[in-house]
Phi, psi and omega in degrees: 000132159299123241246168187309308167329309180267002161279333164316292180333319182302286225283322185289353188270320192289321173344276155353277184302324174271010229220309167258025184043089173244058184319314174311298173273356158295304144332328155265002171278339165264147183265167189286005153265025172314132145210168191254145146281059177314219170234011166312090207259176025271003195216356163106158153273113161254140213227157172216165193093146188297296168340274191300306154339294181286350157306293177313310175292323182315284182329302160307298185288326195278345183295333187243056205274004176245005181304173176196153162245166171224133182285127154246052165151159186204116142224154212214111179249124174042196195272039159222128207247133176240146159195139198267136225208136088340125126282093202245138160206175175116176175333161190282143195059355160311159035045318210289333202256063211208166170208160165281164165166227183194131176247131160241136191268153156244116178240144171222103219031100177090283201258171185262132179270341209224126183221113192208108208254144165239126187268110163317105156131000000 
């Protein structure tokens, strides 16, 4: 098991990758029983498995091809990692568009077992 550092390390990597629609290192950042949450509401989507993630991110990147997330904060209790994110979309380098909100990661030897995001509004 990894220790707090190298779960940061993780979730910053998957950040990275995902920031730059990297499907390929995303796919390796995951275990194959992974799973995602979205922010949908009212209760969120849920997907499980490696297969259906990188769908849901697939999905995500194409609705949204100039979004970004930006971390404004990483805290780390053991192999459960939070970070509190900006959203931005809309034209490239608008601003105008964005929401707030929170991912709580789960790692596990290494990789995310768990992404389960929550939205400010």
């Amino acid at each position: 098991m990894r220790s707090a550092p190298d779960a940061a390390a993780t979730v910053e990597a998957f950040n990275d990758a995902f920031n730059a629609r990297d499907l390929v290192t995303l796919r390796e950042l995951l275990t194959d029983d992974c799973v995602f949450e979205d922010t949908s509401p009212p209760d969120g989507l849920r997907f499980e498995g490696r297969d259906a993630v990188l769908g849901a991110f697939r999905a995500v990147f194409a609705a949204s091809p100039d979004a970004r997330f930006a971390s404004e904060g990483t805290y780390v209790g053991g192999d459960t990692v939070t970070v509190l994110w900006r959203y931005d979309w809309g034209p490239s380098g608008s601003r105008d568009q964005h929401v707030r909100g929170i991912d709580l990661f789960t790692v596990r030897d290494g990789l995310i077992a768990a992404k389960r995001s929550y939205v400010k509004g």
